[in-house]
C-alpha positions, 0 to 999 in steps of 0.5 A: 422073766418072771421066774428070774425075777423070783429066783433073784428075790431070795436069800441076800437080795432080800436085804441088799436092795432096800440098802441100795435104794436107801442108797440111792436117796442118800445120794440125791439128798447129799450136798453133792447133788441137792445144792446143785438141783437147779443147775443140773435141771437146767443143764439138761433141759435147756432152760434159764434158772428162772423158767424152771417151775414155770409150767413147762412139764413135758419137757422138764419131764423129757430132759430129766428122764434121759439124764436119769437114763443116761447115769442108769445104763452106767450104773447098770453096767457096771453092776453087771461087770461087779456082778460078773466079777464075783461069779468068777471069783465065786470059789474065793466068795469068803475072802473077798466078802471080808476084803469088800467088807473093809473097803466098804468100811472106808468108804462108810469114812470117806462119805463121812468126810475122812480122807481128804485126798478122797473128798475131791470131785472128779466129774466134768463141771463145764458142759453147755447147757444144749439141752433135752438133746445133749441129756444122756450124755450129760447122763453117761458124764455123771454116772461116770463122775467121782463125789465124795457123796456118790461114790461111796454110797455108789461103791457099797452097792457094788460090793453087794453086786460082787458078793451076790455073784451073779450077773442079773442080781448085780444088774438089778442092785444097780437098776434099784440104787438108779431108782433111789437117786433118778425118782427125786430128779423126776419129781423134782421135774415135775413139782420143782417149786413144791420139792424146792420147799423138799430141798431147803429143808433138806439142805438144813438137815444135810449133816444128819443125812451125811450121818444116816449115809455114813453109818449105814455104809460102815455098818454093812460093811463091818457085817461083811468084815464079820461074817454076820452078813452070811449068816444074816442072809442064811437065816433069811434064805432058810426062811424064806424056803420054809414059808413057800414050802408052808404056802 
């Protein structure tokens, strides 16, 4: 485990997971999710708007985490599928960084809010609020859902699982990019009224995180178009041989 580890953080890995976890976070803080904070906590914890904060943790804590868990084996195995998909395109890696270059591009755009057909939501609105019980699926249901918030920034990291060419690395972006997007959840569940005073001021800055997210996407996507993320990752993967061999 340990040496798969090591092996997987080299070369592009180096770069992709701290952008998946950036990712991720802009996720969360997006108007897609932080708006809605309550709602979702409340969904899958069985309890009112009002008892939220009010000093039952351990089960705010339970409920959160299998939702968490719930959109993380989604992601996962999807990051596994892309993962799989560029080991098996491996021979055609150069065509298909540039194709995913310029999709990422366009998604970069339709999380900035082009494409209107794209800024559509397509994700189950009406589910009962049964609580811890119904958790993972509320999960499963999220992770399987389209936001113009979360699916591109969710699209980028499979780009990078695709190029990585290989399972594990695809499995590890997705697990990284879960992290980014479930650890506020969870502190939300466990402070909800001090991450509250988080999330207003958030919500008051919601156009600049759109902007971060945006550029971020297009930008890693214009390095993939370019061929500079190559070359980029080359040089990091020379580097990064050259220090172990000089430790």
């Amino acid at each position: 485990m340990g040496q798969w580890f090591a092996s997987s953080m080299t070369g592009s890995m180096l770069v992709a997971l701290p952008i998946a976890v950036l990712a991720g976070a802009i996720s969360f803080f997006s108007p897609c999710v932080v708006p809605l904070l309550p709602g979702y906590l409340s969904y899958v914890t069985g309890l009112s708007a009002a008892e939220l904060g009010s000093g039952k943790r351990g089960r705010m804590l339970a409920g959160t985490a299998l939702f968490v868990a719930g959109f993380s084996a989604v992601f996962i195995l999807t990051g596994v599928l892309f993962g799989k998909a560029g080991d098996l395109l491996i021979d055609h890696q150069t065509a298909i960084t540039r194709v995913l270059g310029g999709l990422t591009v366009v998604l970069g755009v339709v999380f900035l809010g082009g494409f209107g057909f794209a800024q559509r939501d397509l994700r189950v609105h009406r589910v009962p609020a049964v609580g811890i019980a119904a958790a993972p699926l509320l999960g499963v249901l999220f992770g399987f859902g389209w936001t113009p918030c979360i699916g591109p920034t969710l699209g980028t990291v499979m780009t990078l699982a695709t190029t990585q060419g290989s399972t594990g690395r695809g499995a590890m972006l997705a697990l990284v990019f879960s992290l980014g997007l479930g650890i506020p959840f969870i502190v939300a569940a466990l402070a909800f009224r001090r991450m509250l005073s988080a999330v207003a001021w958030v919500r008051k800055h919601q156009l600049l995180v759109i902007r971060i997210g945006g550029v971020l996407m297009i930008a890693v996507g214009l390095l993939l178009l370019t061929g500079v993320w190559d070359s980029m990752t080359a040089d990091l993967r020379q580097w990064v041989a050259n220090f172990g061999s000089a430790v």
